[in-house]
Every structure is written in C-alpha cells, then in structure tokens.
N, C-alpha and C positions, 0 to 999 in steps of 0.2 A: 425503392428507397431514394431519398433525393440528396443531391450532390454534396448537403450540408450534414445529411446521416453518414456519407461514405468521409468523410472528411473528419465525423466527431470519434469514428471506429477508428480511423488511421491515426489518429492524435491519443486514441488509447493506448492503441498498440506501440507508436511511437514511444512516450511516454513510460511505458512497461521497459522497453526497452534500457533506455538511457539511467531508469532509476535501478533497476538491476546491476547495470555495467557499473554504474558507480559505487553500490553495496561492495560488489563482488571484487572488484578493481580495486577500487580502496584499499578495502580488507585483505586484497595478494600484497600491495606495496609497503601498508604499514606495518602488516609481520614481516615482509622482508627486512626492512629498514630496523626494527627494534624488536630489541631482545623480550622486552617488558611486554606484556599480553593488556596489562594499562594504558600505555602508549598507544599500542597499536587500538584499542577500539576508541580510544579517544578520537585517532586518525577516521576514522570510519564509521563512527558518529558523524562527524565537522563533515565530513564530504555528503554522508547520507540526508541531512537535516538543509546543506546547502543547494544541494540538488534539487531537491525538493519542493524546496518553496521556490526554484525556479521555475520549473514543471508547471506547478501549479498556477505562477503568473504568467504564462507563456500558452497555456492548453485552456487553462480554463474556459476562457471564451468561445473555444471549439468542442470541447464536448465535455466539459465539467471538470475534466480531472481528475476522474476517479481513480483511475493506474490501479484500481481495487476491489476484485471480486467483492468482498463483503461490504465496502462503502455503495458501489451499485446492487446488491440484493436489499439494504435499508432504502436505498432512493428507487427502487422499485416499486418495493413494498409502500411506501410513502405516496406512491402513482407520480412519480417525477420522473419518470421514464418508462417508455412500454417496452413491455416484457421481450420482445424482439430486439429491439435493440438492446436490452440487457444483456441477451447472449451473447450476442455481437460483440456487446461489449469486453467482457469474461472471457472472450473467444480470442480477442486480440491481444487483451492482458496480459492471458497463461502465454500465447506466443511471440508474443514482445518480451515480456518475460524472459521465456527459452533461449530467445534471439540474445537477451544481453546477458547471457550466464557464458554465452558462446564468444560473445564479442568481447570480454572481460578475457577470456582466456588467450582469446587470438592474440591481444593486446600486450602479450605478456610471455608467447610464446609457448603454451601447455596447450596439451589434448583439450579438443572442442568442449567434449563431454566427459564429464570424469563421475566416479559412483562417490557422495561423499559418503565417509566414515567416523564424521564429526556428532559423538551421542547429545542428545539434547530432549535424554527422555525420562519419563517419571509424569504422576499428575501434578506436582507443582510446578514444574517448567510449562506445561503445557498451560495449566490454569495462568498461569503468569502471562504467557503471549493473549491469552483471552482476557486479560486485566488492560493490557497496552491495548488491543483494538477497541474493548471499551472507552478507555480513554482517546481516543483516536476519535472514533467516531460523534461521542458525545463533543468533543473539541468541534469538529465539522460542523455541524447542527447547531451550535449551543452560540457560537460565535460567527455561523452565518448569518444567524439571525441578531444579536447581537451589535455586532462591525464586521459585515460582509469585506469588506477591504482588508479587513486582518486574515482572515480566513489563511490565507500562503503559511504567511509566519507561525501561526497558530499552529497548522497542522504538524509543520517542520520544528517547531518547540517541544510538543508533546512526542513527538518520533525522537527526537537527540535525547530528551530524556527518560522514555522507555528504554533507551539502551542502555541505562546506567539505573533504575531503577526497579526494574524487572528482571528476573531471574534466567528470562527467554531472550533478553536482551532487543525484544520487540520488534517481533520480524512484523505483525501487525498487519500479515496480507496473502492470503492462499495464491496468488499467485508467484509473488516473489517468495512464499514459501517451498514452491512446488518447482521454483528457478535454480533458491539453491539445494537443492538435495542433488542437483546436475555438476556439484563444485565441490570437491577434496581439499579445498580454501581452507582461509578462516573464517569465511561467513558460511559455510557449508551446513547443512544437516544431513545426518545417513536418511536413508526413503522409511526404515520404520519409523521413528519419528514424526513422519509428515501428517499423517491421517487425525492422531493425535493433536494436532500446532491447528491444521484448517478447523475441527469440530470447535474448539477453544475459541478460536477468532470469530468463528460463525455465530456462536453463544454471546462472544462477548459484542459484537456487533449489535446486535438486537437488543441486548443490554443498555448496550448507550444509548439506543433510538427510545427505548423504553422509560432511560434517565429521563432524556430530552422531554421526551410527552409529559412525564410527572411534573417539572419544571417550569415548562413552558406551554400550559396546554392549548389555550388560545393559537400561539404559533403552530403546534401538532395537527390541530384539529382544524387547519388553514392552510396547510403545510402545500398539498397538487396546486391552491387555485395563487399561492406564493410565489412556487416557483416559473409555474408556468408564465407570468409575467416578469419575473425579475432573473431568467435564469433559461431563455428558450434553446440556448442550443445541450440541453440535458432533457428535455422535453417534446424538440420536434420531434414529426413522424419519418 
C-alpha cells in the first residue's frame, strides 16, 4: 500500500476517534451539569454536529471522511474505493472508535471500559436509527454532487438533527455504535441493543444510495468515473 493508503486509514482511525470522544464526553458533561435530559442532549447535539463538520474539513482530503462503516460499504459498492482498503477502512473506524469511548472516560476520570445498561431497544428505535443513516447518507451523495463544498455542514446538519428527530436519537454509525455500548453514559447503549441499531443503519444506508440513484441517475450511473477524478484520495490504491 502506498504512503497516501497508510495515511487515508490513519485519518480514519483518527477521525473515529475524536468523533466518538466528543459524542461520549459531551454526553458525561451535559448530564453532569443539568438536571433536564433536554438540556443535556441539546449540549451533545452542538458538540456532536460541531465536531463533525470539523472532521470532515480537516480528513476529507486524506481519506474522505467517512469515520463510517456504512458510508464506506455505499462508496464501495459505488467502486469508489477498493474493497481492501474498505476493510482498512472499518478496521480503523470500529478502533478509533474504541480508542475514544476510552479516551472520553480517561478525560473524566471513569473506568476505560464500562458494560452500558442504557435500553434503546424495540423495532421502532432501531428502524428509526436506520431512517437517520438514510438521511445521513442520502445527504452525502445528494449534496456532494449538488455543492460538493457544503458536503461538511450538510452532513453535521442532518446529524444534529437526527438527534432531535428520531426516536434513536441517530447514532447513524456501526462503528460509533459499537463504541458506545463500551459507556454506562449518557450516550451509552446496553450490547443487546447493538446488533439491532447496525442491521437498521446498514438497510438504511443502502436506502439512501438507492434514494440517490432514483434521483439522480445520470450522477449514479457516473458515479467510480466522478469520483475517481474529483475525489482521488477515497480512490487510490
């Protein structure tokens, strides 16, 4: 692999990291600080939504910015990236991920790894987090194509307001879903829960890319020979 593949994996991982620490960190300070459960995810909205579209102006240029299992299985599948570096990808993700579910807690004085106990289960919760990565997704595509330069904000719009719109409060990411089930938090989910939130997100993923195509099919059906010039470090080998 070449220096700019090792570099787009460590921007993932990176990435995973710091967007978790902030979900998770957040979500310990603003339940600390207030009594109200409204307060506090307002607080953890604004940090999750700001973070974000820093990440994403800051990474992008190095490896897309996906920070998102299921945003790289559509740009896979789209052939905007080989399937090797997909894993790569996913690979850094879930353990940048790990890394800032641990780093939220060091930050705060709590056990690394805690079992959370936070239910967030039933099929509407779950169809609900697979409505937010729909929207998630379809947002990526629909406005990359679009105003490629909004793309940050865009993403970081539809994420603050998945958590206020949806029922799952739009975790919108198997990997930072699988980060926090490791936090007894407030952003926390207990482990049964999880299996349920990833299938949702993976359906609703594909959903969006699906939106996308019906929408926009000329862009769909142009989609590898798009990116691969306007968008080569999600693309090299």
């Amino acid at each position: 692999m070449t220096a700019a593949g090792w570099r787009a994996i460590a921007a993932e991982g990176l990435g995973a990291l710091l967007l978790v620490g902030t979900v998770i960190g957040s979500g310990i300070l603003a339940d600390a600080m207030s009594a109200d459960d409204a307060v506090a995810l307002l607080g953890n909205t604004l940090a999750t939504a700001s973070m974000l579209a820093v990440l994403i102006l800051a990474l992008g240029p190095v490896s897309g910015a996906h920070l998102n299992p299921a945003v790289t299985l559509v740009m896979t599948l789209r052939r905007e990236l080989p399937p090797g570096r997909a894993l790569a990808y996913v690979l850094a993700q879930c353990a940048g991920a790990a890394a800032g579910a641990m780093l939220a807690h060091a930050m705060f004085g709590l056990p690394l790894i805690q079992t959370a106990t936070h239910a967030r289960a039933g099929f509407a919760t779950a169809m609900a987090d697979g409505v937010a990565t729909f929207g998630l997704v379809f947002a990526i595509l629909a406005v990359r194509r679009a105003r490629p330069e909004a793309v940050a904000w865009a993403v970081a719009l539809v994420i603050a307001a998945g958590y206020w719109w949806t029922s799952s409060t739009s975790f919108a990411n198997p990997a930072v879903t699988l980060a926090r089930s490791l936090t007894n938090t407030f952003s926390g989910i207990r482990a049964a829960d999880v299996a349920g939130f990833i299938a949702a997100q993976l359906v609703g993923a594909l959903a969006g890319w699906g939106a996308f195509a019906g929408l926009y099919p000329a862009a769909s059906s142009a989609g590898a020979t798009h990116a691969s010039r306007s968008h080569p470090s999600t693309s090299s080998g």
